[in-house]
N, C-alpha and C positions, 0 to 999 in steps of 0.2 A: 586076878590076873587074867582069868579067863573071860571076864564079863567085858574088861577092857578092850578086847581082845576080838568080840564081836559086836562091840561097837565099831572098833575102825572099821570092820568089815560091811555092815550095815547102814551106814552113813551114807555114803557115795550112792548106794544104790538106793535110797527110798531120799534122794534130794529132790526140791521137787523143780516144774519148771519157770525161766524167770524172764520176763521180756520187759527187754530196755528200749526204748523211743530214741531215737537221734535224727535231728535238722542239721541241713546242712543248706545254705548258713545259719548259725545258732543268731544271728540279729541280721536278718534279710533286707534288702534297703527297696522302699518302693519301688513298682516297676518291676524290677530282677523278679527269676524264679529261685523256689524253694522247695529241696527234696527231704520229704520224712520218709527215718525207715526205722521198720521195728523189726530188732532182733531179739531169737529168742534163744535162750540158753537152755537146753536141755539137757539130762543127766543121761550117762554111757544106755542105761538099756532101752531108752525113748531116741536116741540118735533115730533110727528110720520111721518115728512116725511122721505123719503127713500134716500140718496145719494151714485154717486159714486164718487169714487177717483181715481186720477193721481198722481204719482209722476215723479219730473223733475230735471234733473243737468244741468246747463249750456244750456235750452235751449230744452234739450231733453230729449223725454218722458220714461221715466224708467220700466220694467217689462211691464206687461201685459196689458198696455196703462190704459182705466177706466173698475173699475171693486169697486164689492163691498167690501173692504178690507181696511182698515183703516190703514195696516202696511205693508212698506217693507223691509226684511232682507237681506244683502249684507253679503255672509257668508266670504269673506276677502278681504276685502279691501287693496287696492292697494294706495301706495304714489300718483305716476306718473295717473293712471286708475281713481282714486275715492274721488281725493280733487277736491272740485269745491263749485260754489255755488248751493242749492238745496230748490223747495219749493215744495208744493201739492196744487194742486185746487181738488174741490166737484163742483158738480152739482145734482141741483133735478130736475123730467122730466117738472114740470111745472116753472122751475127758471131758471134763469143765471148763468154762472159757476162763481163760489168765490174763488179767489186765495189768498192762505198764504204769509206772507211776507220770503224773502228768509233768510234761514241764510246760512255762510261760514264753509264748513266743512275741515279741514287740517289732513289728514291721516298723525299721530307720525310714523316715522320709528326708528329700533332700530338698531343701529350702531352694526356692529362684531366684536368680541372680541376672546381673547385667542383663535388667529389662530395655528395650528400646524401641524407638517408635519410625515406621517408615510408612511414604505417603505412595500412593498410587492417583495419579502421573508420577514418576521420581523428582525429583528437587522440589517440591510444594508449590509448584505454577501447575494452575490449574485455570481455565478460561472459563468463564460466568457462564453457569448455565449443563455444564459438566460436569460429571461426576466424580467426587472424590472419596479415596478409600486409606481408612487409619489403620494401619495393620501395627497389632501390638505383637513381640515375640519375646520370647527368653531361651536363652542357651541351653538352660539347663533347671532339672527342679520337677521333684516328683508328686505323683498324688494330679487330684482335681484342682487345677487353678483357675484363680478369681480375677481378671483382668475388668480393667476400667480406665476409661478414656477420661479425659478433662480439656477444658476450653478456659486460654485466658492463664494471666500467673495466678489468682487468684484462686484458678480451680474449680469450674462449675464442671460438674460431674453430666456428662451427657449421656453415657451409655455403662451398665454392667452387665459381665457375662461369665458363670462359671463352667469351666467345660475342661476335660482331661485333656487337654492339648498344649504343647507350647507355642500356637501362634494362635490369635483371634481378630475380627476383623471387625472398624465399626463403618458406617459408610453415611454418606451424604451425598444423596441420589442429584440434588439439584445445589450446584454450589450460588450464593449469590454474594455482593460485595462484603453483606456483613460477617458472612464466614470467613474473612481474613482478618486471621487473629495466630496466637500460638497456642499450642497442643502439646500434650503428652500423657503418659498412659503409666498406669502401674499393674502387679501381678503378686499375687497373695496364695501357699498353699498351705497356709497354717500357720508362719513364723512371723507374718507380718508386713506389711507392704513393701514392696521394693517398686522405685519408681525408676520412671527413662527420662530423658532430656527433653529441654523443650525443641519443638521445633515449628518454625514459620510459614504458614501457609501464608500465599500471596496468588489473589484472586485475581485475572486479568479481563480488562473490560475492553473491549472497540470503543473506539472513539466514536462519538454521538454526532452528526451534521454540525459542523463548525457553523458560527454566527462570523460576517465580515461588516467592520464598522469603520467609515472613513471619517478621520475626526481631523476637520481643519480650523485654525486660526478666526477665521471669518464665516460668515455665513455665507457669502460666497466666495467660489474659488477661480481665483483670481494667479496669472500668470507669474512665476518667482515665489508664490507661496509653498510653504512647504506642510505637507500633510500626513498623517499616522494612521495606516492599513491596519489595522488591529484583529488578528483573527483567534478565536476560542473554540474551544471543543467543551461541553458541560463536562462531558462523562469521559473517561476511558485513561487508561492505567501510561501512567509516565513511562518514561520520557516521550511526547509528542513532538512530529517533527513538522513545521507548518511551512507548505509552498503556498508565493501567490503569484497570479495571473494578470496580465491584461491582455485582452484579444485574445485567448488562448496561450499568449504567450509566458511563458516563465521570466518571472521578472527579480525572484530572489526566495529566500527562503530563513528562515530563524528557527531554532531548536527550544523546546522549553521541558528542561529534563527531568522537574519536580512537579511537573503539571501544568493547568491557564495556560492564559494565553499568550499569544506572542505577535510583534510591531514590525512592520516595515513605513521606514521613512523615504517620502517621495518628493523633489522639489519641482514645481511643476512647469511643465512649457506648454505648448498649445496643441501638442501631439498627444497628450497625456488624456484625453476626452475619452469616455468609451466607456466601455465593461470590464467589469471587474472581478473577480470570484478567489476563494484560496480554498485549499486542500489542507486535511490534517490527517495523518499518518502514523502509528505506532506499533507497525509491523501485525498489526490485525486485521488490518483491511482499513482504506484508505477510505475518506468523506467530504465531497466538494460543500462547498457553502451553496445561496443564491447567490443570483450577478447582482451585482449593484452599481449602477448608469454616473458616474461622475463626469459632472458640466462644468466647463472651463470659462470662464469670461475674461477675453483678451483685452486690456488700455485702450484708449485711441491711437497712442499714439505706435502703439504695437501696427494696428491695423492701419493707420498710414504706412507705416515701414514695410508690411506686408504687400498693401495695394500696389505701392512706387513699386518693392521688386520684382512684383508683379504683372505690372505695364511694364519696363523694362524689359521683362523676357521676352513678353507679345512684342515689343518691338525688335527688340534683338532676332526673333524668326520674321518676322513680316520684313523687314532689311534684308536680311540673307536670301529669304524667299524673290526679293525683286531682284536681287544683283544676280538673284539665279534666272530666272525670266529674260531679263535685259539680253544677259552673256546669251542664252538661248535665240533668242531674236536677231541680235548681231550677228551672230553664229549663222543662222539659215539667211540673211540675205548676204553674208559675205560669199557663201556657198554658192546662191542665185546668181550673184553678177557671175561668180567666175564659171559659171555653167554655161552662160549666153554665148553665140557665137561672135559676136565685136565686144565682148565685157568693156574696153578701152575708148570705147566712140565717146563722143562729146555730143550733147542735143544740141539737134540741128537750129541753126536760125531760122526761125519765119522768114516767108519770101512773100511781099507784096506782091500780088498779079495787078492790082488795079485799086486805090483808096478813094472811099467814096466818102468825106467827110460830111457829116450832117451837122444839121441848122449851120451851115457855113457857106454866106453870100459872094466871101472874094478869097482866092489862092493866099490862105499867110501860110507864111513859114513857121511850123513850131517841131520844138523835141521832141520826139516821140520818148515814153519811158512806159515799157511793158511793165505792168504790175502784176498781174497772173494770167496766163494762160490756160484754159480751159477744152476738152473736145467735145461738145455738142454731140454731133450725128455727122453721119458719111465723112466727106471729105472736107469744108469747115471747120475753121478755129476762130473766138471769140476772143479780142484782145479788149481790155480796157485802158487807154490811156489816157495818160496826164502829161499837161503841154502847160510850158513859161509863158505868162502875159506878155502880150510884145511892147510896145510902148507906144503905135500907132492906134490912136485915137478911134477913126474908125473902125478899125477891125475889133476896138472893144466895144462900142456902140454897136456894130452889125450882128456881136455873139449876146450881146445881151438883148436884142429885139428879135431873134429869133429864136432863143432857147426856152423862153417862157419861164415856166418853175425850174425848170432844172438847172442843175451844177452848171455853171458856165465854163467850169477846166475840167471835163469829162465829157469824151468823146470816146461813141463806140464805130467800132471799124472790123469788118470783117474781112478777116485773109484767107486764102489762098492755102490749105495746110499742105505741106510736103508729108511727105512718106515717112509718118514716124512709129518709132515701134512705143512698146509695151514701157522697157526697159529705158528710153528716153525720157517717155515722161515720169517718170518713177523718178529719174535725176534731175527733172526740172523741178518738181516739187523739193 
C-alpha cells in the first residue's frame, strides 16, 4: 500500500519531456504558405526551463538551424521543393536534445484550367511585315507550368516553355502571308494538358500596283463598240475596291470583295480617245496602274457627219459675223448723212458751159445719156456719153470717116463742174 503510494507520487515528477510537430495546413496546396510548430510538453518541475528549436525535412536542418522560436513559416510551398517528411527536436543547456516524431507532408497542387489564347494586335489583323505576339494564360493552376503554342488544326508545335507563371508569350517578330493560319496553345503542371481554342490570324497585305487591260471585240477600236477595262491587283488582302479613270477623270468604280480583279464596260464614242489608268484600294494604302493611250477609229461616214456640222457652224459665225459688219456700215453712213449740213440735197445736175463734140463734122442732134460721172482735177468733170443713131445718112458717114478705130456711139465731152460737195457725189455713185 505504501509502495503504491509512491509511485503515484513519483510518476509526475520524473515524466519526461515530449514534443509534438504540427503544420498548419496539414495538406498545403501549391503556392500557399505553411506554418510548422513544435510544441513541447514538459513535466511541472521543468515548466521554466529555457529551450531551443530545430526544425528538419528529410534529414536536413531547416532555417536558422537552433534558435529560440517554436514556429517555422514556408511562405510557398512548392509540390516538387517542399513535400517530404518533417520533424523538430529542443534541447535545454543542462538536457539532451528531444526529437518529435515525424509526420509526412504532401504539397496539393492545383491543376490549370480554362487555358486560352490571345493575340497582340487584338482581334488577329495583324499587317505583313509586323509583329505578332501569342500570349498563352490560364486563370488559375499551381506549380511550374508547361505551356506550348501550335500552328494549324493539325497541331505543329512551334514553340515550348516551362516557367512558374500563368501567362507566357510566343512571338513572331516578322509576320508574312503564310503566317495566316489558326493557332492555339495549351498548359501542363502535372495533371495533363489542358488546351485553349483555336483562334484566326489573318495577315493583311497592300495591294500590289494594279495591271489595267483594255480588252475589245476587234483589233481596232472602232466607234459603238463596246470595250472591258479590266483592272487587278496580284497581291493584297480583300475586299479591293477598284476606281477608273479617263483624263484624270473618275469614270466609275467596281468592288471585288473575295479578291482579282474587277471590269468596267465602256461603249465608245469618239470622245473616249485618250488615257487611261485605274486605282485599287483596300484601306491600306491606295495603287495607281500605268496609263494606257486608247485610239479610236471613226466610220467615214461618222467623219462626214462630223465635217458637214462642222462647216455649218463656220458658216453659221461667218453669216452672223457679216450681218454684223453690214448693220455696222449702215449704221455709220446713216449717221454721216445726217451729220452733213444739207443731208436732204439732191446731186446737182451738170451745167454745160460750152460742148465741144469731137470727130463731129456737122451740128446732129443726139440724146445725151450720162453713164458715169467721174472728178479728175480742179474744177472739170469727165462725162462719157452714148447718143441714138440718127437715121441721116450723112451724119453716119461723116462719124464713121472721122472716128477711125474708135466706137462710133462714144463720145467724150468735158463740162463745166458746178460746186459739188463730198456728200453729192457719194449719192451719185
Amino acid at each position: 500500500m505504501l509502495l503504491r503510494l509512491l509511485l503515484l507520487i513519483c510518476v509526475p515528477l520524473c515524466e519526461p519531456t515530449v514534443l509534438l510537430l504540427i503544420a498548419n495546413p496539414s495538406m498545403p496546396i501549391e503556392g500557399n504558405s505553411m506554418t510548422l510548430t513544435c510544441k513541447a510538453q514538459l513535466p511541472p518541475e521543468k515548466l521554466d526551463v529555457h529551450l531551443q528549436f530545430c526544425f528538419f525535412k528529410d534529414g536536413y536542418a531547416l532555417g536558422l538551424s537552433w534558435n529560440n522560436s517554436t514556429e517555422l513559416q514556408i511562405p510557398a510551398v512548392r509540390r516538387e521543393e517542399d513535400s517530404g517528411s518533417y520533424w523538430c527536436e529542443a534541447q535545454a543547456a543542462e538536457t539532451k536534445v528531444i526529437k518529435s516524431k515525424s509526420i509526412q507532408i504532401y504539397v496539393q497542387r492545383i491543376p490549370v484550367y480554362n487555358v486560352s489564347l490571345e493575340t497582340q494586335p487584338p482581334g488577329g489583323h495583324v499587317m505583313e511585315g509586323e509583329k505578332l505576339v501569342l500570349v498563352c494564360l490560364v486563370p488559375g493552376g499551381t506549380g511550374d507550368i508547361t505551356f506550348l503554342w501550335y500552328k494549324g488544326v493539325l497541331g505543329l508545335n512551334l514553340e515550348t516553355k516551362t516557367q512558374r507563371s500563368l501567362t507566357a508569350k510566343f512571338e513572331i517578330p516578322m509576320v508574312r502571308e503564310s503566317d495566316a493560319e489558326k493557332y492555339y496553345c495549351a498548359a501542363d503542371n502535372g495533371y495533363g494538358l489542358s488546351l485553349s481554342g483555336l483562334v484566326s490570324i489573318t495577315v493583311r497585305i497592300p495591294v500590289s500596283r494594279p495591271v489595267l487591260t483594255i480588252r475589245a471585240p476587234e483589233a481596232q477600236n472602232v466607234v459603238g463598240d463596246v470595250i472591258d477595262l479590266h483592272c487587278e491587283a496580284w497581291r493584297g488582302s480583300p475586299p479591293i475596291l477598284y476606281q477608273f479613270y479617263h483624263e484624270n477623270v473618275t469614270m466609275g468604280n467596281s468592288s471585288a470583295p473575295f479578291g482579282g480583279g474587277a471590269s468596267f464596260n465602256l461603249t465608245l464614242t469618239a470622245d473616249h480617245f485618250g488615257n487611261y489608268f485605274c486605282e485599287a484600294n483596300n484601306g491600306l494604302g491606295a495603287q495607281r496602274s500605268e496609263v494606257v493611250i486608247l485610239n479610236i477609229t471613226v466610220p467615214p461616214e461618222d467623219r462626214r457627219n462630223l465635217t458637214s456640222t462642222l462647216f455649218e457652224w463656220l458658216l453659221g459665225i461667218l453669216g452672223l459675223t457679216t450681218m454684223v459688219l453690214l448693220f455696222c456700215c449702215w449704221l455709220k453712213r446713216k449717221i454721216g448723212k445726217h451729220s452733213a449740213r444739207d443731208p436732204f440735197r439732191s446731186p446737182p445736175s451738170p451745167v454745160l458751159q460750152g460742148s465741144t463734140y469731137v470727130n463731129s463734122t456737122s451740128p446732129v442732134q443726139l440724146q445725151p445719156i450720162y453713164k458715169n460721172v467721174n472728178a479728175v482735177n480742179g474744177e472739170e468733170v469727165y462725162s462719157l456719153v452714148y447718143y441714138m443713131q440718127q437715121q441721116q445718112q450723112s451724119a453716119a458717114e461723116s462719124l464713121s470717116t472721122h472716128t477711125e478705130d474708135k466706137d462710133s456711139s462714144v463720145i467724150y465731152s468735158g463740162l463745166k463742174r458746178a460746186i459739188l460737195r463730198d456728200e453729192d457725189y457719194e449719192d451719185a455713185m
